[in-house]
C-alpha positions as CSV (number, residue, x, y, z in Angstrom):
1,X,-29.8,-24.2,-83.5
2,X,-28.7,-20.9,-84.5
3,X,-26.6,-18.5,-81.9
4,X,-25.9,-14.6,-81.9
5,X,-23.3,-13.2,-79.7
6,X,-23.8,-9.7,-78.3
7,X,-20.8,-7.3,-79.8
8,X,-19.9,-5.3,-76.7
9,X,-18.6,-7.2,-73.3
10,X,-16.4,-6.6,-70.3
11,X,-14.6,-9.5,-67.7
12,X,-15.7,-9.3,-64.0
13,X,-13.5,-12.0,-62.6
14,X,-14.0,-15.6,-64.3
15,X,-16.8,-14.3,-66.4
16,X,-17.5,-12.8,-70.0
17,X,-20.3,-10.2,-69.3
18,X,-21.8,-8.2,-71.1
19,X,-22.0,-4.5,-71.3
20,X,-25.1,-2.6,-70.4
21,X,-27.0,-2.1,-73.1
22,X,-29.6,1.2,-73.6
23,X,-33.4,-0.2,-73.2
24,X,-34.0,1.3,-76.4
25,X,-31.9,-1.7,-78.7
26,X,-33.7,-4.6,-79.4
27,X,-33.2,-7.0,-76.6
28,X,-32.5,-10.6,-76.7
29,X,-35.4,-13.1,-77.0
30,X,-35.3,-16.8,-76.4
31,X,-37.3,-18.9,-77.8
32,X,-38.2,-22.9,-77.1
33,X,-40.6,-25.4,-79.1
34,X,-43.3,-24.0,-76.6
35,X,-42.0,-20.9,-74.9
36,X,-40.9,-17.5,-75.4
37,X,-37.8,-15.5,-72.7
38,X,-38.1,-11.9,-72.5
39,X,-37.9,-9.2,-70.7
40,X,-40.0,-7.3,-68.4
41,X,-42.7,-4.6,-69.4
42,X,-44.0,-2.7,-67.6
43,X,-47.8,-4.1,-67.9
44,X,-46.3,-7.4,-66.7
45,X,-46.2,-5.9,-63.0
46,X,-50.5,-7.6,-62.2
47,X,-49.0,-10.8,-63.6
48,X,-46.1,-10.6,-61.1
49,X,-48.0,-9.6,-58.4
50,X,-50.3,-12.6,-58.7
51,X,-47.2,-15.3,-58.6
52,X,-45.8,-14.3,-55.8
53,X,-48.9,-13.9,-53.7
54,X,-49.3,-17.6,-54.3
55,X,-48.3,-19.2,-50.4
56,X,-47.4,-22.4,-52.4
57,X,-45.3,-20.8,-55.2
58,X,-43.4,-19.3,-52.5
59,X,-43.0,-21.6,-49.9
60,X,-39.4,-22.5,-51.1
61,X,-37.8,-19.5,-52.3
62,X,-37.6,-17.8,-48.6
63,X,-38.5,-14.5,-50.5
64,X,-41.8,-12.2,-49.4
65,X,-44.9,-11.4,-51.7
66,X,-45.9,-8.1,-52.6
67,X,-47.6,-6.2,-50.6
68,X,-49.6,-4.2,-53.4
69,X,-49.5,-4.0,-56.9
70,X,-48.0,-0.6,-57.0
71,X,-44.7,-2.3,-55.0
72,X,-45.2,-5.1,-58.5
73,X,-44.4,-1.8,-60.7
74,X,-42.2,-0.4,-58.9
75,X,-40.0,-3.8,-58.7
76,X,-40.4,-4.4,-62.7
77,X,-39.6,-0.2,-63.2
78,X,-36.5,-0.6,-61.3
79,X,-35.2,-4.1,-62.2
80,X,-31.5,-3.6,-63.6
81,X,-30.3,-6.4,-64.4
82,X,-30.7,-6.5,-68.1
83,X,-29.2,-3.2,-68.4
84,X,-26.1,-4.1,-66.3
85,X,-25.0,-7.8,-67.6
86,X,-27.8,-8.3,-70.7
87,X,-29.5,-11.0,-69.1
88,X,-31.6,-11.4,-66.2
89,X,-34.5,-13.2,-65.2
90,X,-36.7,-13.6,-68.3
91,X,-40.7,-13.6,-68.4
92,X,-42.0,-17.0,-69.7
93,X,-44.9,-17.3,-71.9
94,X,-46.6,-19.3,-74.2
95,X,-45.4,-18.3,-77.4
96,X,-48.7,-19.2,-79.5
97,X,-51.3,-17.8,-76.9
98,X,-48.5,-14.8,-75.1
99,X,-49.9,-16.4,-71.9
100,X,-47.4,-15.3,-69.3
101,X,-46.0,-18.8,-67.4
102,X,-43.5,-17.6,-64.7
103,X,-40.4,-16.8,-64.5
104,X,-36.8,-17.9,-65.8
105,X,-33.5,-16.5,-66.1
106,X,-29.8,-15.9,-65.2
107,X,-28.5,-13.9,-62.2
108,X,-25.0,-12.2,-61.8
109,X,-23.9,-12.8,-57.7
110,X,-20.6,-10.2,-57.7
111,X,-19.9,-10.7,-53.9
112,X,-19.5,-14.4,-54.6
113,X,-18.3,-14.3,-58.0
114,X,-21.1,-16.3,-59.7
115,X,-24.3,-17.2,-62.0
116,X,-26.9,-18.5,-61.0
117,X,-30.3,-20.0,-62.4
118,X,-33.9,-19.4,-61.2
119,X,-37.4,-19.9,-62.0
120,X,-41.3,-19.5,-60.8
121,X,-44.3,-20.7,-62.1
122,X,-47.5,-19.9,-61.6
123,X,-48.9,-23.2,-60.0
124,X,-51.3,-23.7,-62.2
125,X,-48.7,-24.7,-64.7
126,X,-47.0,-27.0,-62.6
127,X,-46.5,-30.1,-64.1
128,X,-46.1,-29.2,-67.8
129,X,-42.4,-29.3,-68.4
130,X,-42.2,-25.7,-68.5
131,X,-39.7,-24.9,-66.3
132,X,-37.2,-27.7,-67.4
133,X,-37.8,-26.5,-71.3
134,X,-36.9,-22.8,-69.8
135,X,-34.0,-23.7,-67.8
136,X,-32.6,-25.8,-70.5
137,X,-33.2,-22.8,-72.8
138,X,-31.3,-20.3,-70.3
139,X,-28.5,-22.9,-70.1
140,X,-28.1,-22.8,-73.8
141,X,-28.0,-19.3,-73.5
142,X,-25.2,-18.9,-71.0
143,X,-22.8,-20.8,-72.8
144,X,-23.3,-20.6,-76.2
145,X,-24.5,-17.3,-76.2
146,X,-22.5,-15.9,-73.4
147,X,-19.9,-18.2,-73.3
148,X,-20.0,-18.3,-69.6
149,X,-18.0,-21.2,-68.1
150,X,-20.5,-22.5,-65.3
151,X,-24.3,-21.8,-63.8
152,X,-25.0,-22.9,-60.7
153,X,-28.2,-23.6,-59.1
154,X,-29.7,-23.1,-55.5
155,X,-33.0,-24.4,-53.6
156,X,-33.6,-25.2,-50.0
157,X,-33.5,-29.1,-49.4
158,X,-37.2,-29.4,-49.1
159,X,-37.6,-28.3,-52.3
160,X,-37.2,-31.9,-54.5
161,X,-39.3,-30.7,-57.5
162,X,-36.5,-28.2,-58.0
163,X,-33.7,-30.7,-58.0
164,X,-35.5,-32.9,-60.4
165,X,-35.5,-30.1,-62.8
166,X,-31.7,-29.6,-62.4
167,X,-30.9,-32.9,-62.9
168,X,-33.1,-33.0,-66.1
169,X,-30.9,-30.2,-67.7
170,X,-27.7,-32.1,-66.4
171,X,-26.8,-30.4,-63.5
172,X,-24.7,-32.2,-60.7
173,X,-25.0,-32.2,-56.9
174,X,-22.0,-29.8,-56.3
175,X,-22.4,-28.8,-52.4
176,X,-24.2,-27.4,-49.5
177,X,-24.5,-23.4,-48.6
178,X,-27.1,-20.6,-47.8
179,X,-28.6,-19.0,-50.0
180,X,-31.1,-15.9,-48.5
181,X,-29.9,-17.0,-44.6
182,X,-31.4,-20.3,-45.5
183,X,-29.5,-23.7,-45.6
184,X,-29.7,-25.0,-49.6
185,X,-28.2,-28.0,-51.8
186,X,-26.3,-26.1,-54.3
187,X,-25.8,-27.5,-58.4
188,X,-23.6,-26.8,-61.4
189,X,-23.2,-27.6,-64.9
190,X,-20.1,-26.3,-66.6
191,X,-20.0,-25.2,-70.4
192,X,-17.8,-28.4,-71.7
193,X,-20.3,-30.7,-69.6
194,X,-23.2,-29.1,-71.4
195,X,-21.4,-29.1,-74.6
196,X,-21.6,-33.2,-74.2
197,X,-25.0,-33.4,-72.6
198,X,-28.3,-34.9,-74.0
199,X,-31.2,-34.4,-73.4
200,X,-33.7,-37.1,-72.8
201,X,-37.2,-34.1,-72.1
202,X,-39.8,-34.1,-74.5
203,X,-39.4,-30.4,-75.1
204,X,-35.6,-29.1,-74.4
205,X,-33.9,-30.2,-77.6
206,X,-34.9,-26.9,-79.5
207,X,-34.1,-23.5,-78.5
208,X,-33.1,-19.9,-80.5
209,X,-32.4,-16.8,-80.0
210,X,-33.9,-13.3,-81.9
């Protein structure tokens, strides 16, 4: 594997982030055996707008659809969260085909103090491994790229797909909390744990940045 390390950070409590960056510099890119992280564009908005308008692919996240495509554009126009911390929640595609997947990423909680890792698929592409190769991927990324000390992960207890992913990418059962109002089963993994972890998925072993 090969790692870069952004030159420019600032510490917000127990973490190591980033400093905003101008949209203009090249932007990080993740890349799997499979998959390619990266961030929004603006064309990606119709692509958006048709995952979340899925009833299935949002039945666990306790979040609402769009209710047009312009509210789509306006969400990927205003999302800040690359140019705040320099990560966010990446689009996930296809690398050979640049067939758009879902969703992946990192997100910086500053009431609470803490990352957190997400994902969506389109369900389509349920199934595949996807979202365990991306989450490994964004895992590798926070610690050895950011050096963050530990990601924790959220889903309501219902949701036993999502656990299954966690544990594939060696999170632990760490406790119970809400998350969006909602009672959820919260995990972690910290750095020196996934420093020592290996994986046993067919497709998380490889993953670089660019």
């Amino acid at each position: 594997m090969t790692w870069s390390f952004l030159q420019s950070h600032k510490t917000v409590n127990n973490f190591l982030l980033p400093l905003a960056h101008p949209l203009n510099l090249n932007t990080l890119h993740i890349y799997t055996h499979r998959l390619t992280l990266r961030e929004w564009h603006e064309e990606d908005a119709s692509f958006l707008f048709h995952l979340n308008n899925d009833p299935e692919v949002m039945l666990y996240t306790g979040e609402h659809n769009f209710c047009s495509l312009e509210e789509a554009q306006l969400f990927v126009k205003s999302y800040d969260h690359f140019v705040k911390h320099g990560f966010g929640r990446w689009l996930v595609e296809l690398t050979d085909l640049k067939k758009p997947l879902g969703w992946c990423g990192l997100k910086y909680h500053e009431e609470e103090d803490f990352i957190d890792l997400g994902y969506r698929f389109l369900r389509s592409e349920w199934g595949n491994g996807y979202a365990t190769e991306a989450s490994y991927a964004c895992l590798a990324t926070a610690f050895n790229h950011f050096q963050f000390k530990e990601i924790i992960a959220r889903a309501f207890p219902q949701n036993k797909a999502s656990f299954e992913v966690m544990k594939r990418i060696g999170m632990t059962y760490y406790k119970e909390g809400p998350c969006g109002g909602e009672p959820s089963v919260y995990y972690r993994i910290r750095r020196e744990e996934f420093n020592v972890f290996q994986p046993s998925g067919k497709w998380i072993s490889e993953v670089r940045f660019a």
